[in-house]
N, C-alpha and C positions, 0 to 999 in steps of 0.2 A: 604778704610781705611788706608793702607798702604803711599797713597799721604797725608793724613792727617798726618799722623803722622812724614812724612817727615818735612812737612811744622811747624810742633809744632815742630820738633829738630832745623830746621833751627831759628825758631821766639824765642827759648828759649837760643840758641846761641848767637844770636845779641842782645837781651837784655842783656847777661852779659857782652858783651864788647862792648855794643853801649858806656859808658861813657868815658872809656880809648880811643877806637878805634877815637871817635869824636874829642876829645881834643887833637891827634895826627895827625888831618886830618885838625883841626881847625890852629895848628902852621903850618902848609906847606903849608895854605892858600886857602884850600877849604872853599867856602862863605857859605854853607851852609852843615856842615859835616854830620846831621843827613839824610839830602833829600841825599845825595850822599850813606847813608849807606840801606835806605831804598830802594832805586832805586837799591843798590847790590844784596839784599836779595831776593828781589823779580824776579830778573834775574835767582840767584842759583836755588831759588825756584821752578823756571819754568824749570828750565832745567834739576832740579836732578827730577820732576814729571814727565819728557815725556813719557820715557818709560814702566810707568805705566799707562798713559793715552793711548800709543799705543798700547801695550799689550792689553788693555780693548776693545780697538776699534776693534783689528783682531781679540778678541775672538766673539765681540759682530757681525762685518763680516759674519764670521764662523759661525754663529748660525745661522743668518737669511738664509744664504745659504739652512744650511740644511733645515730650516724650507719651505724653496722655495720650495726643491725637494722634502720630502714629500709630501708638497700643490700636486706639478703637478703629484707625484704616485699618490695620492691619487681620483686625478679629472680623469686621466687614467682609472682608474681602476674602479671608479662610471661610465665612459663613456661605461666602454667594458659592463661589468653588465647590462646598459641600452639599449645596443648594443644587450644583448644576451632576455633582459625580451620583444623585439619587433617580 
């Protein structure tokens, strides 16, 4: 939620000075000021979301981890059980 709403401060930014910002990029002779504005955004974009993408991903890491080691206690511990009902 958090990269969302990034992404709506960033998109809600550049709509208020996509007009000015354009028509300043337009006299210093960018051909095509809006593709150059949109092409910035979506750079900030990505780069102010990474750490919330990384963040997600070591927590989601971390989970499966544990859920690995649980798995193998748990198959241990069915194995000794089956070990001791022989």
């Amino acid at each position: 939620m958090a990269a969302g709403l990034v992404s709506a401060g960033w998109g809600a930014l550049v709509t208020v000075v996509d007009g000015p910002l354009a028509r300043v990029l337009a006299r210093r002779g960018v051909a095509r000021p809006h593709l150059a504005l949109g092409i910035a955004t979506g750079v900030v974009t990505a780069v102010s979301t990474l750490p919330m993408w990384w963040r997600r991903g070591t927590l989601r890491i971390r989970d499966d981890a544990r859920a690995a080691a649980e798995a193998a206690d748990l198959a241990a511990w069915e194995a000794e059980l089956a070990a001791v009902d022989r």
